[in-house]
N, C-alpha and C positions, 0 to 999 in steps of 0.2 A: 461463573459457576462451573465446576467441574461437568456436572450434567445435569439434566431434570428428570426426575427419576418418575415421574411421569408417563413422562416419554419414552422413556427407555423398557419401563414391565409393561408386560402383556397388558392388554387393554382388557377391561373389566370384560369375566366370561360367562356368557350367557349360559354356558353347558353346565357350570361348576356348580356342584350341587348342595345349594344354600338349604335344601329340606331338612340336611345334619343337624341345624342347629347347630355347629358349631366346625370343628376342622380336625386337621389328621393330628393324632394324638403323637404322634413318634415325632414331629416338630421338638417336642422339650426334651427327650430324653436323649437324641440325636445331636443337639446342641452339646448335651454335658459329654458326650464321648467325643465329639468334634475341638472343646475348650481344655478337653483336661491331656490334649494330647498336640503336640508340635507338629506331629509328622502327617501328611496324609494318608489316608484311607482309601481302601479297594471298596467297590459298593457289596461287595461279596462278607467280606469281613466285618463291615458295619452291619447287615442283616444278622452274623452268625453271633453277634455282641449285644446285639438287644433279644436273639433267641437266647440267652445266657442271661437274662434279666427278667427273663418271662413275658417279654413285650412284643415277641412278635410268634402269630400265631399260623396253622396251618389254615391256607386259604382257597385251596382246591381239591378234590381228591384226585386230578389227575397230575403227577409230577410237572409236567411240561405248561400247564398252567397254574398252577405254585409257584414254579418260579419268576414266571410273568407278574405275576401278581402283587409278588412280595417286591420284585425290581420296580414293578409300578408304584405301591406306596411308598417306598423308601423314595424315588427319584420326586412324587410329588410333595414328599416332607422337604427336601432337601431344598428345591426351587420354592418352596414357601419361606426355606427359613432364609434363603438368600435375599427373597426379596424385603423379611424383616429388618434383617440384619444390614442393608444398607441405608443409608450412607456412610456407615462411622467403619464398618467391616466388610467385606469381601467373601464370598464363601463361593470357592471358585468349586462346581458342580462338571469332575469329570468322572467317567465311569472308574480309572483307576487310579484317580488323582482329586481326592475331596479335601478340600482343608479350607480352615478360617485364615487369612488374613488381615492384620490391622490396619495395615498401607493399604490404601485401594489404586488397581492398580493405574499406571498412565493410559493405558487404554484401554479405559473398562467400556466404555461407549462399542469401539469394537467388537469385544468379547461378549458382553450384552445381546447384538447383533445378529451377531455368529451362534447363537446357542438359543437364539428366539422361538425358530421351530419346536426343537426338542425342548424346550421349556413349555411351550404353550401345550403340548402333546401331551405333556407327563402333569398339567395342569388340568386338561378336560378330563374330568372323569368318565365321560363317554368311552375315553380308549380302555376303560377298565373294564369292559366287555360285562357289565352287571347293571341291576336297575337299581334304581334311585334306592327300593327299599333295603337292596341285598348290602350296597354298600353303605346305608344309613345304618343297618346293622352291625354289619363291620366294624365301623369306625365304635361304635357304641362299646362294641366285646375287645377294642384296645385299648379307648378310655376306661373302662372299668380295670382294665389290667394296671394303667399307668397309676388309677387311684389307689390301689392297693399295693402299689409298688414305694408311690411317698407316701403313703399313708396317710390318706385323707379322710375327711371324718366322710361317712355316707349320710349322714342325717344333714339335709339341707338348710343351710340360713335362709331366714325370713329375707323376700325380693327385695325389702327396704333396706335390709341392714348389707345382699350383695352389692344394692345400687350405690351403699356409701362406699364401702370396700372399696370402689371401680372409681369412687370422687365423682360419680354422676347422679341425676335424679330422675324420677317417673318419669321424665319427658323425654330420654332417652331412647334410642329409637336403636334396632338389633344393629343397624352399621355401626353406631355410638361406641353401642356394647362389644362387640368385635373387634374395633379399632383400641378401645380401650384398655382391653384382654391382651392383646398382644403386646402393648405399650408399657402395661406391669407387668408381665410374665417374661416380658427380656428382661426388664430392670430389677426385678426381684430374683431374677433364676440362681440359685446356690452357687451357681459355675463363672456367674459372673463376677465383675470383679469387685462392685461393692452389692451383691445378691446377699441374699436374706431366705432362709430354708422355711423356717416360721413362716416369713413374711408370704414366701414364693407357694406356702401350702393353703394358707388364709386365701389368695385371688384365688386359685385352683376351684376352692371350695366355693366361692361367690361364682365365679365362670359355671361350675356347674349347677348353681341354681336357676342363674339367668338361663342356660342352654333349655334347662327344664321347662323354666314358666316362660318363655319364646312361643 
């Protein structure tokens, strides 16, 4: 086996702040600007392409902590989606070299490695110098932006009818729901290659019910 990807991400983090309900919302939108483009990406330019989409918002009033801030979510979207996104893709996570690749490379084990610390760093939300409610907030005022960006309905489906959405039932437990979420929302994402806009809006709209009744 190429590697066990296990072994290789960060080991489950105690810091990471599961009180969300749910995860950083710039994960899907950062995919479709990452898929619909060849080249890679400055992290500088991908903040100024979702400020142009209305998805990324002022998060400090002092400049110098703005821009931490905003480098900090984008770099823990990035290392979330890379760790989605393996094993079939690669999304090599440099500050001025982001890009998806199909190949993974011969020595991702290495690479992996090598970028542990700064991965795991940009995964604790501790380093985001805010409390659990400031950034459970946060995260809330970017999902409601992403939803009004695909145009999601706000009137919530009945938890029955997200748990069928999701192919799971009441016995499902938030890891379930989580693992589950991320497993449709690659494979339905519009940018992918057999993705579904409908379909990718439908989980959207179940994922935020479960978030809700969580």
């Amino acid at each position: 086996m190429l590697f066990e990807k296990s072994a290789l991400m960060a080991q489950p983090r105690q810091a990471e702040l599961t009180a969300t309900k749910g995860e950083n919302p710039l994960i899907w939108p950062l995919l479709s600007l990452l898929q619909a483009s060849n080249q890679s990406w400055k992290v500088h330019h991908l903040a100024t392409a979702l400020q142009d989409k209305g998805l990324m918002h002022d998060l400090d009033p002092a400049p110098e902590k703005d821009l931490f801030k905003r480098n900090f979510l984008l770099m823990n979207a990035l290392y979330e989606l890379q760790e989605i996104l393996l094993p079939n893709q690669w999304l090599q996570v440099r500050a001025m070299e982001i890009q998806i690749f199909r190949i993974i490379p011969a020595d991702i084990n290495q690479q992996l490695v090598a970028d542990n610390n700064l991965r795991e760093y940009y995964l604790d939300w501790q380093n985001y110098d805010a409390s659990v409610n400031v950034v459970r907030q946060m995260l809330e005022s970017f999902w409601s932006s992403y939803q009004q960006y695909i145009g999601l309905n706000v009137k919530l489906m009945h938890k029955t009818s997200a748990l069928r959405v999701f192919e799971l039932d009441d016995t499902a437990t938030d890891r379930d729901i989580r693992k589950q979420w991320r497993k449709l929302a690659l494979k339905w994402h519009p940018d992918r290659p057999d993705g579904d806009a409908a379909r990718f809006r439908e989980i959207c709209e179940a994922w935020q019910t479960l978030r809700e009744s969580a």
